[in-house]
Residue frames as qw, qx, qy, qz and C-alpha x, y, z in Angstrom:
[[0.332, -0.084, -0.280, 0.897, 135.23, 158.82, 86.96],
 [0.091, -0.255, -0.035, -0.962, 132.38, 160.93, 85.91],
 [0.594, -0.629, -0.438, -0.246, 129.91, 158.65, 87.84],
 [0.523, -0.379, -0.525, 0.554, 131.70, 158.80, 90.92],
 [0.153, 0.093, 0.083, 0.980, 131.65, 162.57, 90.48],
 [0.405, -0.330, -0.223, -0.823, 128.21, 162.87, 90.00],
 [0.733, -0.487, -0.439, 0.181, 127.50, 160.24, 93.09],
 [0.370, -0.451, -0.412, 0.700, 129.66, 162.49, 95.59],
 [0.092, -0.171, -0.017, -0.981, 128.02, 165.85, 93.90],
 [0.644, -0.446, -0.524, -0.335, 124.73, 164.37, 94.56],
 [0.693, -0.274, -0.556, 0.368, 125.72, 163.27, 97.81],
 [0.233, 0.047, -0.132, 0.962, 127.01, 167.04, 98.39],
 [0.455, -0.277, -0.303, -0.790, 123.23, 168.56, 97.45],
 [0.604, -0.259, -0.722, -0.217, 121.74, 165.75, 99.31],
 [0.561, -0.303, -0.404, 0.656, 123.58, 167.07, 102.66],
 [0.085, 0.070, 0.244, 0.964, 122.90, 170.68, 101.41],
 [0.482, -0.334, -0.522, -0.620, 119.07, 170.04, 101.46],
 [0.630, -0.331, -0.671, 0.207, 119.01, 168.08, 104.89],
 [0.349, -0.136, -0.203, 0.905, 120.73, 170.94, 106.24],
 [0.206, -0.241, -0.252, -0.914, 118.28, 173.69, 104.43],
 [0.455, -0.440, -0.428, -0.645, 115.36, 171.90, 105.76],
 [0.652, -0.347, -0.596, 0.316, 116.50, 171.67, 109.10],
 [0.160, -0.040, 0.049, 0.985, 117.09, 175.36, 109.29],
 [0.394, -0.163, -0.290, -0.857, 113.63, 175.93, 108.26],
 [0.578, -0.471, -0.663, -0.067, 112.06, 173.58, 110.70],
 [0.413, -0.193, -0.363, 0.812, 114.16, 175.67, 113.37],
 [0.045, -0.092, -0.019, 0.995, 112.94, 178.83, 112.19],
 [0.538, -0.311, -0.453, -0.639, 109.34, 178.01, 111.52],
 [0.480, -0.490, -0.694, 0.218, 109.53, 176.42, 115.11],
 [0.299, -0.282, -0.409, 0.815, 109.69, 180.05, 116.18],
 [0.243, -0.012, -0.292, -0.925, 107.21, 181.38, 113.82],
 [0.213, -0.158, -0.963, -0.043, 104.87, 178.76, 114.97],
 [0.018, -0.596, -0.672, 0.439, 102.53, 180.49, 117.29],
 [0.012, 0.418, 0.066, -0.906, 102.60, 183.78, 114.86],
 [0.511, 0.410, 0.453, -0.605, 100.15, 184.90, 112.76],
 [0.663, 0.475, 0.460, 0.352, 99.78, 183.48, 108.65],
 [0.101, -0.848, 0.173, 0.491, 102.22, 185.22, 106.58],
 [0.827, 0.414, -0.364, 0.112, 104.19, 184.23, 102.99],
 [0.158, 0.408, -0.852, 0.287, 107.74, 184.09, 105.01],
 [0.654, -0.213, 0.608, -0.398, 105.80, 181.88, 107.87],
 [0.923, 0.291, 0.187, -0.169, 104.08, 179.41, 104.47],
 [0.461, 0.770, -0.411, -0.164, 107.36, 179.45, 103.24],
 [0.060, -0.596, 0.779, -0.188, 109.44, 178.35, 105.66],
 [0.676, -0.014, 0.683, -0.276, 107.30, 175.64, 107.24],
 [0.888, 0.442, 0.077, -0.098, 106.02, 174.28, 103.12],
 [0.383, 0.813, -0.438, -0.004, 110.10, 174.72, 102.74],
 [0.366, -0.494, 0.747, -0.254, 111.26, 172.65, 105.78],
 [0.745, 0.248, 0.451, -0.425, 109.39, 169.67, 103.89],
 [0.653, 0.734, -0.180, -0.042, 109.79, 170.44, 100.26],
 [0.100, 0.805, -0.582, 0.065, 113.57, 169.56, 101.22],
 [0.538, -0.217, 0.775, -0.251, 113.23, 166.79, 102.73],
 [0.843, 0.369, 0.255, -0.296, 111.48, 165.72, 99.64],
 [0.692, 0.686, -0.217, 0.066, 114.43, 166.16, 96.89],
 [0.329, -0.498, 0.750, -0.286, 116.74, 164.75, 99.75],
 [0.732, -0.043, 0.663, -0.149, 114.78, 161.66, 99.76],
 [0.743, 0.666, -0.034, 0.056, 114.30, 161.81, 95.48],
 [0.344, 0.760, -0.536, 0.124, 118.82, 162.34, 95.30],
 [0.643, -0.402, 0.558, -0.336, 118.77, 159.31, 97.97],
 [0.318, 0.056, -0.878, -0.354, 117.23, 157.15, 95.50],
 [0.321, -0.008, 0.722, -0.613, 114.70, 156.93, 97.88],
 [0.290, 0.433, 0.853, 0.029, 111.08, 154.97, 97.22],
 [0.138, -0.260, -0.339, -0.894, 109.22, 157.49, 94.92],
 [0.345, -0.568, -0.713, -0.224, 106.41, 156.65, 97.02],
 [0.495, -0.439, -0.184, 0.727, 108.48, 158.38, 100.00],
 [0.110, 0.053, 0.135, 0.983, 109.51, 161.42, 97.61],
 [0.079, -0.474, -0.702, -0.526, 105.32, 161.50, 97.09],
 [0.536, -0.646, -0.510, 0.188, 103.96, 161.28, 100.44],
 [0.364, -0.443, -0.088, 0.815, 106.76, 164.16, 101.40],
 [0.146, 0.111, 0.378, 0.907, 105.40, 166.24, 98.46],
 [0.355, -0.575, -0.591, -0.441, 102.23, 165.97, 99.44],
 [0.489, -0.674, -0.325, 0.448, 102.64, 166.90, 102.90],
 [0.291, -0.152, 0.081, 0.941, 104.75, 169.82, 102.15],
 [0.010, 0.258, 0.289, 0.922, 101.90, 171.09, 100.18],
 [0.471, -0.631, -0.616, -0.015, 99.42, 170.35, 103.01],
 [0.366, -0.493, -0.417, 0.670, 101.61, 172.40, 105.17],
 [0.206, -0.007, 0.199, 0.958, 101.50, 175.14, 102.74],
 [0.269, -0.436, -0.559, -0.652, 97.72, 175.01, 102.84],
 [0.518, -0.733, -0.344, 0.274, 97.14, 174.48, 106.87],
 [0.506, -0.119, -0.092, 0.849, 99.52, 177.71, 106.84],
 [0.194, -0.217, -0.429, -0.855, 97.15, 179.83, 105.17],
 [0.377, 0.131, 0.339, -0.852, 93.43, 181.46, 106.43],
 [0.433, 0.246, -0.284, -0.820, 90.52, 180.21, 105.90],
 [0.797, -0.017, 0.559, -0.229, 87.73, 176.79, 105.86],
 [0.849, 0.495, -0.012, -0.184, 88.78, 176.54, 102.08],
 [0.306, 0.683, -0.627, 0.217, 92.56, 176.45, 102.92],
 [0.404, -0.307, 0.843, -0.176, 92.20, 173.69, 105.76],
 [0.789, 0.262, 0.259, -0.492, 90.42, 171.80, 103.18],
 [0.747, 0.580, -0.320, 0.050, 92.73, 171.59, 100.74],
 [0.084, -0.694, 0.638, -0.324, 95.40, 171.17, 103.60],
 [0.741, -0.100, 0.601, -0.284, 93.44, 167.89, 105.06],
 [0.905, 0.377, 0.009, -0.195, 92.70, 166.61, 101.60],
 [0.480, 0.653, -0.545, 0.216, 96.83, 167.01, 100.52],
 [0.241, -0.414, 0.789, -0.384, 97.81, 165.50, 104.22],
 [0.822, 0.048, 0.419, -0.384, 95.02, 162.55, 103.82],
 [0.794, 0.568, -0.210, -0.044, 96.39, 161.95, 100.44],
 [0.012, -0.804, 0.560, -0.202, 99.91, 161.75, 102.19],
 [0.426, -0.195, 0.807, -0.359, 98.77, 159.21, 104.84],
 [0.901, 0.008, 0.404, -0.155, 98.01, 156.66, 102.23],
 [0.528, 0.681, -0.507, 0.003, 100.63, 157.56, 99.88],
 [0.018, 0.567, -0.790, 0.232, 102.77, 156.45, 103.08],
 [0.819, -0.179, 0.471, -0.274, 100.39, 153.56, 103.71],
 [0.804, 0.555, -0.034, -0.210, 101.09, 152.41, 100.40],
 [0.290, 0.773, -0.549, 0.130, 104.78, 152.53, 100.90],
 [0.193, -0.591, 0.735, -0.270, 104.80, 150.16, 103.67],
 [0.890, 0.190, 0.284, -0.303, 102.52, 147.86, 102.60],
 [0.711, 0.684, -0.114, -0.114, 104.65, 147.68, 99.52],
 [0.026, -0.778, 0.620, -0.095, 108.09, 146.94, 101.44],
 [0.639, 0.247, -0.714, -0.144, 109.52, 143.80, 100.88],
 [0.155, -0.008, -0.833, 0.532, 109.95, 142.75, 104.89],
 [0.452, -0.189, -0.029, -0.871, 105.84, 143.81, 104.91],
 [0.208, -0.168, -0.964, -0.005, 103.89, 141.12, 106.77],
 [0.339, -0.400, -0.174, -0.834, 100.19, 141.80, 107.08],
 [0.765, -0.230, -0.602, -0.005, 100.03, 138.69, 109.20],
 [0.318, 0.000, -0.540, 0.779, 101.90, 140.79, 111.93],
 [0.440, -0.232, -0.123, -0.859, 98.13, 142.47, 112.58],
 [0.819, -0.170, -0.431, -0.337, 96.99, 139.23, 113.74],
 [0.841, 0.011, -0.403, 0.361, 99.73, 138.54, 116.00],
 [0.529, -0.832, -0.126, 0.112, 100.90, 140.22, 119.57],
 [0.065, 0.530, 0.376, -0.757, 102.01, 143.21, 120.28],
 [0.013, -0.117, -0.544, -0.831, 100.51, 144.25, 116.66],
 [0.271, -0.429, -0.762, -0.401, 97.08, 143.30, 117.32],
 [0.343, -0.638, -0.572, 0.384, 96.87, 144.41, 120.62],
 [0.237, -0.364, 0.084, 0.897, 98.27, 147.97, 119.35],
 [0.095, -0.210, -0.627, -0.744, 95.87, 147.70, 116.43],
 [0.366, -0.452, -0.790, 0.192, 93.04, 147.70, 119.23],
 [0.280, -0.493, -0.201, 0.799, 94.50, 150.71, 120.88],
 [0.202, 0.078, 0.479, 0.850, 94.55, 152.27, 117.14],
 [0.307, -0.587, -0.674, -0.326, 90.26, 151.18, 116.56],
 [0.440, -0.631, -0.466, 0.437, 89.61, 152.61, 120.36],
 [0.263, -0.436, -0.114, 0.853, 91.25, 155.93, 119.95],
 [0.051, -0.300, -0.608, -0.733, 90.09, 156.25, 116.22],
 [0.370, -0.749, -0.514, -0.196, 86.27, 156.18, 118.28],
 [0.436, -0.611, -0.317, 0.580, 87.22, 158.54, 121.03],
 [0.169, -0.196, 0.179, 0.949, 88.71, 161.21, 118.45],
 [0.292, -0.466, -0.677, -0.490, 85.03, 160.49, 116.44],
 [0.316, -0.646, -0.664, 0.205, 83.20, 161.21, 119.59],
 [0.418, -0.519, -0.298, 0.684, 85.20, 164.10, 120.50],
 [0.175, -0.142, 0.475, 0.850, 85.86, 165.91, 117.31],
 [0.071, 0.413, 0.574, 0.703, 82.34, 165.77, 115.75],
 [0.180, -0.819, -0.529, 0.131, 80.56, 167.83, 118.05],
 [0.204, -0.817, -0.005, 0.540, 83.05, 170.61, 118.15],
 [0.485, -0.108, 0.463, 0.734, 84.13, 170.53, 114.17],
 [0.391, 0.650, 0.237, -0.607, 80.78, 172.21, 112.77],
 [0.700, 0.659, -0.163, -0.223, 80.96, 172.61, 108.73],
 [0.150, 0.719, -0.678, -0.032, 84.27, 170.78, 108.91],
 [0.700, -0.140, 0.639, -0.287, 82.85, 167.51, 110.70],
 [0.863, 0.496, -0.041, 0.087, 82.93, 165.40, 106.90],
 [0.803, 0.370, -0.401, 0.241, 86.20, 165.67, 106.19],
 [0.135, -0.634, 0.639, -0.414, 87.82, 166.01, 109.78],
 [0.750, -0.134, 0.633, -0.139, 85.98, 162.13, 111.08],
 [0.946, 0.323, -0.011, 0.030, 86.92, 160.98, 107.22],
 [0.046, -0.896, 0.339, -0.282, 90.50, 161.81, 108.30],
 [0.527, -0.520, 0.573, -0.351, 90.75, 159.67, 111.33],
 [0.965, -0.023, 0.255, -0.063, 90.47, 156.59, 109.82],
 [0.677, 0.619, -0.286, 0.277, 93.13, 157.48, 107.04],
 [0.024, -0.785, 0.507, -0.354, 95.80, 158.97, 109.71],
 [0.684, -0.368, 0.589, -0.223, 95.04, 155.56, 111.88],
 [0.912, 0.391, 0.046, -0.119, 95.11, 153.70, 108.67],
 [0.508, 0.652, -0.480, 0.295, 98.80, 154.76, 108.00],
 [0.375, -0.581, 0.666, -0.281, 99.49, 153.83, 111.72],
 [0.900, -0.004, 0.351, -0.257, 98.32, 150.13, 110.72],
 [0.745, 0.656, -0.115, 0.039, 100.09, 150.13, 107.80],
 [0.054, -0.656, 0.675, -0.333, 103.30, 150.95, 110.25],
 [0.809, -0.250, 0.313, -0.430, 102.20, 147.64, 111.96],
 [0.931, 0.359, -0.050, -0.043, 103.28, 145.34, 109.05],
 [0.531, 0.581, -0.480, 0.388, 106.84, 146.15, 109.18],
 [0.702, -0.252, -0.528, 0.406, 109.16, 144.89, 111.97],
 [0.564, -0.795, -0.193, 0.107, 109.34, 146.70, 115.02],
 [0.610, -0.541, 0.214, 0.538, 113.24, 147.14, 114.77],
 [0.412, 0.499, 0.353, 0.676, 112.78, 149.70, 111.60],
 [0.159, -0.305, -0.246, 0.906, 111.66, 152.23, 114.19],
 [0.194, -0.386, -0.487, -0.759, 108.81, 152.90, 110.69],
 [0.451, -0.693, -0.562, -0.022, 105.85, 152.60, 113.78],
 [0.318, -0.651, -0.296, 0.623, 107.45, 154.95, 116.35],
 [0.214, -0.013, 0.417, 0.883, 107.81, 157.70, 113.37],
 [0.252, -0.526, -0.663, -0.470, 104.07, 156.73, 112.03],
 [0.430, -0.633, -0.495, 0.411, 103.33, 157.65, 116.16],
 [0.206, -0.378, -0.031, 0.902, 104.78, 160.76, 116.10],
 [0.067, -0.212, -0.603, -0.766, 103.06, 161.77, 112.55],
 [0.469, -0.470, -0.746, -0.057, 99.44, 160.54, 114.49],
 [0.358, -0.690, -0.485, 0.401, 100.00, 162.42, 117.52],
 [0.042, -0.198, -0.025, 0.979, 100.83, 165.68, 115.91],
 [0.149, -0.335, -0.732, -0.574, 97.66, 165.27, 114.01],
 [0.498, -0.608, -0.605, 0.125, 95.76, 164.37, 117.65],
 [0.242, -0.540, -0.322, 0.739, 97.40, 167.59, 119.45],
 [0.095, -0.022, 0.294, 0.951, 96.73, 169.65, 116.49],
 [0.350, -0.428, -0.600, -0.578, 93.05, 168.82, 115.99],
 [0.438, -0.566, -0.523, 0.463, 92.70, 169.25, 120.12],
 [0.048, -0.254, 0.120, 0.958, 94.20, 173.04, 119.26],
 [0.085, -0.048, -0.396, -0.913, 91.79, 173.61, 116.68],
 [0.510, -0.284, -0.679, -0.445, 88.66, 172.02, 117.60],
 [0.641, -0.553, -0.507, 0.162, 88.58, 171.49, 121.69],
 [0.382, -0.526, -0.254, 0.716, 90.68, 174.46, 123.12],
 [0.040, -0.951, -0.206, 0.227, 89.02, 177.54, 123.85],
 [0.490, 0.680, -0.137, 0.528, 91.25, 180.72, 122.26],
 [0.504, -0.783, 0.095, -0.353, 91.71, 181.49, 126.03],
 [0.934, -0.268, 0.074, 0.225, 93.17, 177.77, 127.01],
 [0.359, -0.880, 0.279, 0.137, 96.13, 177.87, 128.05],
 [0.808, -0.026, 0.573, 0.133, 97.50, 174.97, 126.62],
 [0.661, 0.704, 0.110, 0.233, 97.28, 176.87, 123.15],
 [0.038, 0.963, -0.252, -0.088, 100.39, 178.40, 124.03],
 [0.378, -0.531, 0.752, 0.094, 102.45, 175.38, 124.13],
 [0.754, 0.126, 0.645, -0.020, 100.67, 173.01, 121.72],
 [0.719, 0.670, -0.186, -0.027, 101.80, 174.55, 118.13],
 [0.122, 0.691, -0.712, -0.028, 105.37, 173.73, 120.01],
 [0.632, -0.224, 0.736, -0.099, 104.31, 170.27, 120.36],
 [0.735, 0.533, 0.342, -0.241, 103.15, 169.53, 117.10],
 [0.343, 0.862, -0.369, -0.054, 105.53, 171.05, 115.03],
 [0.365, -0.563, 0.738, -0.074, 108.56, 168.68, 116.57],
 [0.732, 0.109, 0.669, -0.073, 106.49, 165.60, 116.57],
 [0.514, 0.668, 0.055, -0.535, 105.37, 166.55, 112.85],
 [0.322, 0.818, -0.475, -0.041, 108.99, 167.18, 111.38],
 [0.396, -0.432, 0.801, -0.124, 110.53, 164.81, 113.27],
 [0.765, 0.261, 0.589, -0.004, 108.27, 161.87, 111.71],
 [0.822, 0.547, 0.142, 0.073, 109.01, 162.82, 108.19],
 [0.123, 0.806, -0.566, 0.123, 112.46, 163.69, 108.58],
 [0.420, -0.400, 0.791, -0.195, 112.72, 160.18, 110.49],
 [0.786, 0.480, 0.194, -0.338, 110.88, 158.74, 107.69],
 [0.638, 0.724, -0.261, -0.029, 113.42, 160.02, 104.97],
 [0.010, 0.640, -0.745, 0.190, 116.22, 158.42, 107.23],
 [0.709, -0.041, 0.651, -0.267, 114.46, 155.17, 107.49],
 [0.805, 0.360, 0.460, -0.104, 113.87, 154.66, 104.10],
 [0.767, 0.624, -0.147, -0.004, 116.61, 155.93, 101.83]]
């Protein structure tokens, strides 16, 4: 009796947390374009941080609970001023994207052989191709940041490869996509559009979706 108890309190918290950290993706999608603030690093390192001890009362993979802990504290550093705060923000998000490579590599239905084999390979192609295009684009306009923004690109495409191994019909690849392209509209914001461009008005609401959305589709894939 007193497991079942403590399986449907769990279960209670577990719903309790989803909830919290949907709430705080909401509200940090409206705080998105404003300026660094604690309530702003809260909310957004909060909408995360929830998602983490969600996936940890799941039973999720500890690798999961990692990867989400590390992000969370990436956002809390990209939230924050400053070349020494996106540093520590890239390093904690780079660390992320191989925690999560690590995870799928590590799933039992992993086949690395699916790299070798259509559509994988041909998507792994796309992956190599874009990986050079963001390298072209990005190091001319990243200045003192140009190290760790092109040592980046391979990791973030790495974790898309790593999404490769697993079947298609886990949905883990269209997630890893999303994750990838908030990366790609975010480093366009920060690095290619002018403070003028228009576009910056609409691209912290693109990011921010995609972002959440992958690790929130993550923690529902995998626990």
């Amino acid at each position: 009796m007193a497991v079942k108890r403590c399986g449907k309190r769990n279960m209670v918290m577990e719903t309790g947390l989803w909830a919290a950290a949907a709430v705080c993706a909401l509200v940090y999608l409206f705080q998105t374009a404003q300026q660094p603030g604690s309530v702003r690093s809260i909310t957004k390192t909060a909408s995360v941080a929830a998602l983490a001890l969600a996936a940890l009362l799941g039973d999720a993979p500890l690798l999961l609970v990692a990867a989400l802990g590390l992000c969370a504290l990436g956002d809390f550093f990209l939230s924050r001023e400053g070349d020494a705060s996106f540093r520590a923000g890239v390093a904690a998000f780079a660390a992320g994207h191989l925690v999560y490579a690590g995870l799928f590599l590590t799933r039992a239905e992993s086949n690395v052989g699916l790299l070798i084999q259509m559509p994988g390979a041909g998507v792994l192609v796309l992956l190599m191709v874009l990986g050079l295009i963001m390298a072209r684009v990005l190091a001319p306009r990243a200045g003192e940041l140009q190290g760790p923004v092109l040592a980046y690109i391979p990791i973030i495409l790495g974790m898309g490869a790593a999404a490769l191994t697993l079947p298609f019909g886990t949905w883990v690849f269209a997630a890893a996509c999303a994750f990838m392209l908030s990366d790609m509209v975010l480093a366009a914001e920060t690095f290619v559009l002018g403070q003028s461009h228009p576009l910056r008005r609409i691209t912290p609401y693109a990011v921010w979706p995609l972002y959440w959305g992958a690790q929130a589709g993550f923690v529902a894939i995998f626990s």
